[in-house]
C-alpha positions as CSV (number, residue, x, y, z in Angstrom):
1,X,0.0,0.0,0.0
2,X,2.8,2.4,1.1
3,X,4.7,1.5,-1.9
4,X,1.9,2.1,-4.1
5,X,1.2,5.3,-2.7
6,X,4.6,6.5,-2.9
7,X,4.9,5.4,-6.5
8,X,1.8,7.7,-7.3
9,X,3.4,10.7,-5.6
10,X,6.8,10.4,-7.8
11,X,5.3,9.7,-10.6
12,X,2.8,12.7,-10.0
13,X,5.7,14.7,-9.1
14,X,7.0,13.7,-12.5
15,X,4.0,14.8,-14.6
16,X,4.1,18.1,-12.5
17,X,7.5,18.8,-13.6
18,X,6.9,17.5,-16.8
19,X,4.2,20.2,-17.0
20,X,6.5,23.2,-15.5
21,X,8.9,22.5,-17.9
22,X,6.1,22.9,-20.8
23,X,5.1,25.8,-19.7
24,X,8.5,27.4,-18.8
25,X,9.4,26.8,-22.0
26,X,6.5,28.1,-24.1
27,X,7.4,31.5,-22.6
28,X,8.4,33.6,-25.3
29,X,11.9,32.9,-25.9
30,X,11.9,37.6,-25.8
31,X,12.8,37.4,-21.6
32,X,15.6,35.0,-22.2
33,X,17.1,35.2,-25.4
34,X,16.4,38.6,-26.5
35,X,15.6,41.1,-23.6
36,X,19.6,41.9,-23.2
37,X,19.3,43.3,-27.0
38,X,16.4,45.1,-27.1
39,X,16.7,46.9,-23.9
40,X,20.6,47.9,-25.3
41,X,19.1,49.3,-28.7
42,X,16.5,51.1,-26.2
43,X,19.3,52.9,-24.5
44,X,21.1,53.4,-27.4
45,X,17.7,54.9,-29.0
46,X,17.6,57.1,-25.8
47,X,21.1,58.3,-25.5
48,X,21.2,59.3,-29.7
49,X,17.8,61.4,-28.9
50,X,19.8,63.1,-26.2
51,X,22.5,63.9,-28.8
52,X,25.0,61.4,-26.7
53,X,26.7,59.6,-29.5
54,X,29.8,58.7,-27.7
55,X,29.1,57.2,-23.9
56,X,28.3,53.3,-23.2
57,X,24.4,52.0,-22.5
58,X,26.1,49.8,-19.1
59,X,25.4,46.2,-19.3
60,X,21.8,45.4,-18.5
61,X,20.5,43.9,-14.8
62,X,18.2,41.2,-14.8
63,X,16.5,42.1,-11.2
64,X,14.8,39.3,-11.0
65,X,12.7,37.2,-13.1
66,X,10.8,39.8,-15.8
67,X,12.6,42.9,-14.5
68,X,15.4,44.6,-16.0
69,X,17.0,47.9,-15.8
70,X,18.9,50.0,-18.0
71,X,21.8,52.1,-16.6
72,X,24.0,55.0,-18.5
73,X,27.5,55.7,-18.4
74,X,26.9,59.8,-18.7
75,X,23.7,61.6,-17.6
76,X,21.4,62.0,-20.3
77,X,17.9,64.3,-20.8
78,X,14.4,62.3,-21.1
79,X,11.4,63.0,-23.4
80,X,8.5,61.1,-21.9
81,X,6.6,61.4,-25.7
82,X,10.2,59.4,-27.3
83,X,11.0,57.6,-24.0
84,X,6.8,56.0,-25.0
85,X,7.5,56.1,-28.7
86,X,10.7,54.1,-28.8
87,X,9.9,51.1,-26.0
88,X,6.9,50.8,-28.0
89,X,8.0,50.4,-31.3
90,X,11.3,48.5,-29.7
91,X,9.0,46.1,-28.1
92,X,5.6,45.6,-30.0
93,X,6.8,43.9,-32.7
94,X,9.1,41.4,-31.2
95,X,7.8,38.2,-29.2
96,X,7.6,39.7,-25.9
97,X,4.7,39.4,-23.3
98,X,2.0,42.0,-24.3
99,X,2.1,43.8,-20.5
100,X,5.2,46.1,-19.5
101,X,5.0,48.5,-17.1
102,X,8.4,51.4,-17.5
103,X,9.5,53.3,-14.3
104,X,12.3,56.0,-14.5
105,X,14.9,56.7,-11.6
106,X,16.4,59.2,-10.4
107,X,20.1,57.6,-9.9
108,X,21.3,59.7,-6.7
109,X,17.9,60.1,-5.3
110,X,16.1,56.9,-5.9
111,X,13.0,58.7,-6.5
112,X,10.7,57.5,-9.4
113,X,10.0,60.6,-11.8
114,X,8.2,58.8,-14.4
115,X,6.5,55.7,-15.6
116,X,4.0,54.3,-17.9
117,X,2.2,50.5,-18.5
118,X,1.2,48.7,-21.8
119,X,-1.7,47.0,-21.2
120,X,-3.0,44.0,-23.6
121,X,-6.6,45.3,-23.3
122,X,-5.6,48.6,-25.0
123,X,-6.1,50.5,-21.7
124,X,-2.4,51.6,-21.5
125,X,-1.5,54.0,-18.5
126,X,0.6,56.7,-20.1
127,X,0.5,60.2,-18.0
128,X,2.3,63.3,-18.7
129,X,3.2,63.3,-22.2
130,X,4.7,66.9,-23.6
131,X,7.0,67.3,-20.5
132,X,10.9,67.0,-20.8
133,X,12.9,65.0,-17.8
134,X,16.5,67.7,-17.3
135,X,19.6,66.1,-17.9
136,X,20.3,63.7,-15.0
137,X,21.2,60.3,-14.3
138,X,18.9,58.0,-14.8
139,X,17.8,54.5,-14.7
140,X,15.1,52.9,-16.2
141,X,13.4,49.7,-15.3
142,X,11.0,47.1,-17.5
143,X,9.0,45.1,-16.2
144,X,7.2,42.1,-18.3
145,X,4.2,40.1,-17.3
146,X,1.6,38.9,-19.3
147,X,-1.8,38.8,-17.1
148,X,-3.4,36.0,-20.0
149,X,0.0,33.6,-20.2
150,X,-2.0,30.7,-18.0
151,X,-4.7,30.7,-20.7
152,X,-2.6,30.3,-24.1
153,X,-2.6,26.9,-25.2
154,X,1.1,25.3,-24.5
155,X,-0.2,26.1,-20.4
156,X,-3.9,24.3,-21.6
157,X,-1.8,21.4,-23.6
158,X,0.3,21.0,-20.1
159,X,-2.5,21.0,-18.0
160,X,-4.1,18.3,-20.1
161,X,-1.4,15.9,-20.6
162,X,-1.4,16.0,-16.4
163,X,-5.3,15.1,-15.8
164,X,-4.6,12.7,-18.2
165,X,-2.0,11.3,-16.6
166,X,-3.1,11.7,-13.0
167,X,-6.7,10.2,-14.1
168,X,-4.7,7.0,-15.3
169,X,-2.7,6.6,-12.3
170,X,-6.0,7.6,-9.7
171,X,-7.7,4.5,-12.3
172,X,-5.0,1.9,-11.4
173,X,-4.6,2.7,-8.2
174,X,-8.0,2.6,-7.0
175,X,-8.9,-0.5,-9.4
176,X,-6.6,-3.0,-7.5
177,X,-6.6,-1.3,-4.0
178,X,-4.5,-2.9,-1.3
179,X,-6.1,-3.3,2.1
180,X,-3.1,-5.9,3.6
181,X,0.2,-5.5,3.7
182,X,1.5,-8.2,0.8
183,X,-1.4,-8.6,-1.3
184,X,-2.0,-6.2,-4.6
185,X,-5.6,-8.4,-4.6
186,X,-8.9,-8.5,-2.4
187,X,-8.5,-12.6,-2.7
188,X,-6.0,-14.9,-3.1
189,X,-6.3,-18.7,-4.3
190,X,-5.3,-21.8,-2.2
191,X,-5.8,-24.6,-3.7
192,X,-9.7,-25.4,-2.8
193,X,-9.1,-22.5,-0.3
194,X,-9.6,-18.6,-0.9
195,X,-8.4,-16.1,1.6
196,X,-10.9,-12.8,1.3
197,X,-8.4,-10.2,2.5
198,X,-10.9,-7.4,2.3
199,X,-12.9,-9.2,4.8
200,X,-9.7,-11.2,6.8
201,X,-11.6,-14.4,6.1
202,X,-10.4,-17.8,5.6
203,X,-13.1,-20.0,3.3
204,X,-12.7,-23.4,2.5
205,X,-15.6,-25.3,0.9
206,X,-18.8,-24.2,3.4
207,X,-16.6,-23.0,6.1
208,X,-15.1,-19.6,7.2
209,X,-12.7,-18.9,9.4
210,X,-11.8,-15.4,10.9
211,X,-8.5,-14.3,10.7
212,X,-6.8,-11.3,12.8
213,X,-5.5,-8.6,11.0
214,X,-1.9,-9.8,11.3
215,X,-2.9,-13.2,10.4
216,X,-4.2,-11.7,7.4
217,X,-1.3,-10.2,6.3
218,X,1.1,-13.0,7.1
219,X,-1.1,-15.1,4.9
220,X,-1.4,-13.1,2.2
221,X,2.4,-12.9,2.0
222,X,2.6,-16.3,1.7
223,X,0.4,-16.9,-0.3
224,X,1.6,-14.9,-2.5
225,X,5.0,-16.9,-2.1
226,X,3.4,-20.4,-2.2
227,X,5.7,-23.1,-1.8
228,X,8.4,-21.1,-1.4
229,X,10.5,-20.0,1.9
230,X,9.6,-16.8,3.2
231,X,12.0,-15.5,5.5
232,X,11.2,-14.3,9.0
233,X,13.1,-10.9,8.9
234,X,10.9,-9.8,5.9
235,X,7.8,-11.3,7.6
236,X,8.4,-8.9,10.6
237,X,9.2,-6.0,8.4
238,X,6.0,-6.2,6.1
239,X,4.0,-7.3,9.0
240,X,5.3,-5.1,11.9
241,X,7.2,-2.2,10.3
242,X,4.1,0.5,11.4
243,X,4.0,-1.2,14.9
244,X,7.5,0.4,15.8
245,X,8.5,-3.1,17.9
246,X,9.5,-6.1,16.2
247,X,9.9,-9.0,18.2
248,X,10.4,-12.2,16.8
249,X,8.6,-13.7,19.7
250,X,5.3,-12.2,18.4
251,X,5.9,-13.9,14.5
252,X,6.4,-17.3,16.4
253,X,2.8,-17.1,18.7
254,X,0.8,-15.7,15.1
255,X,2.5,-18.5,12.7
256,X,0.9,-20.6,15.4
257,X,-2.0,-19.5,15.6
258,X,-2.6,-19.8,11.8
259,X,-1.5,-23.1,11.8
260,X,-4.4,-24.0,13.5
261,X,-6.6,-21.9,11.6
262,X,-5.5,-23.8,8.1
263,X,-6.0,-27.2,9.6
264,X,-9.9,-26.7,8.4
265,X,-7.9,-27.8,5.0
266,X,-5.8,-30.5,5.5
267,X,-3.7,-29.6,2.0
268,X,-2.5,-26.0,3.7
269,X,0.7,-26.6,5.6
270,X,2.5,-24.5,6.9
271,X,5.8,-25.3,7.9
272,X,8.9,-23.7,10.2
273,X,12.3,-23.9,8.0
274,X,14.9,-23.8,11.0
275,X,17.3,-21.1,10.4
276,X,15.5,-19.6,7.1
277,X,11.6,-19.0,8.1
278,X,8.4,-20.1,6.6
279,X,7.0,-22.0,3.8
280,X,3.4,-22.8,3.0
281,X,2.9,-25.9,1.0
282,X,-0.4,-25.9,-0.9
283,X,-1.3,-30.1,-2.0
């Protein structure tokens, strides 16, 4: 049961990967392939327009993930209208994310003096056009986010391919459920003799015989293993791993027990191997 359940949980961890991967990679490739570019021929765009033809754009910082900045070796001047125009027509046609928001710093102070946002419903956020920014330093930050990425259809592919997946594995698990400890089955076949594990029963022609919980799952093990030697220690683990004591003591006074309880069909024997463990014989 525990081994079944843990299977399901890496191989659901697996699908969920599986599916972060998808979607990671159906970003647009702009944020990692191209956003070092464009943001340079943004500052260079910026620095020409402020007649600067000769100072560096500085390399840009990635602040985290979908932010960048731009920073200028020489103070420069700022025209919000061409500071709009050129991220626009910079970014709009390139496979970016269709939301940006643009903030401008104030280097020494910190201070944010201006900023606009793209929006991809058209309702862009772009205040004080006409004004001129005086020759400063400045920095100026990009952020990307796109509001709709979780409904485009590499995300809807990923999340199908994972209830698909998951569905399958919630099918076979619950279609041969495990309710003892060494059995994958509800019953198991002893010669004339079933053992209903669901039900810790012992049938044999008209009769039924009750079996303990730890009877039950000592016989489905060996049933399981019919004819063959079943060693004590894995006996103990399987049968008394969750108890937190094992005592070997307890193995001998349940074996016994269920010796008895298999005598209602004289072809069940089960037998102590001295030194290895236990084998049930089936006639």
């Amino acid at each position: 049961m525990k081994f079944k359940i843990f299977s399901t949980g890496i191989l659901g961890m697996l699908v969920l990967l599986m599916s972060a991967f998808i979607i990671k990679h159906s970003k647009p490739e702009f944020l990692d392939q191209h956003a070092t570019l464009l943001l340079r021929v943004i500052g260079h765009e910026l620095l020409t327009l402020s007649g600067d033809s000769t100072s560096r754009v500085l390399p840009i910082n990635e602040l985290k993930k979908g932010l960048f900045q731009i920073d200028f070796q020489s103070d420069l001047v700022i025209l919000p209208d061409s500071l709009v125009s050129i991220v626009r027509s910079s970014l709009d046609h390139h496979q970016v994310p269709n939301y940006y928001a643009v903030t401008v710093f104030e280097c020494r102070t910190l201070e944010s003096v201006y900023g606009f946002a793209i929006k991809p419903e058209g309702n862009d956020i772009v205040p004080c056009l006409g004004r001129v920014l005086p020759k400063a330093c400045y920095s100026i930050q990009i952020e990307f986010n796109d509001p709709k990425f979780y409904s485009n259809k590499a995300y809807q592919f990923a999340v199908a391919i994972s209830l698909v997946v998951f569905t399958f594995l919630g099918y076979k698990f619950y279609k041969q459920p495990t309710t003892s400890k060494g059995g994958s089955s509800l019953m198991f076949s002893l010669g004339s003799s079933k053992i209903d594990v669901k039900r810790s029963i012992l049938m044999h022609q008209n009769k039924s015989v009750v079996l303990s919980d730890k009877e039950t799952q000592i016989l489905s093990i060996l049933a399981q293993q019919q004819n063959t030697i079943v060693s004590r220690e894995r006996l103990m683990k399987e049968v008394w791993e969750d108890d937190g004591v094992i005592t070997s003591r307890s193995l001998d006074v349940f074996v016994s027990r269920l010796r008895k309880k298999l005598s209602v069909n004289s072809k069940l024997i089960l037998k102590n191997v001295y030194g290895k463990g236990y084998i049930l014989e089936v006639h």
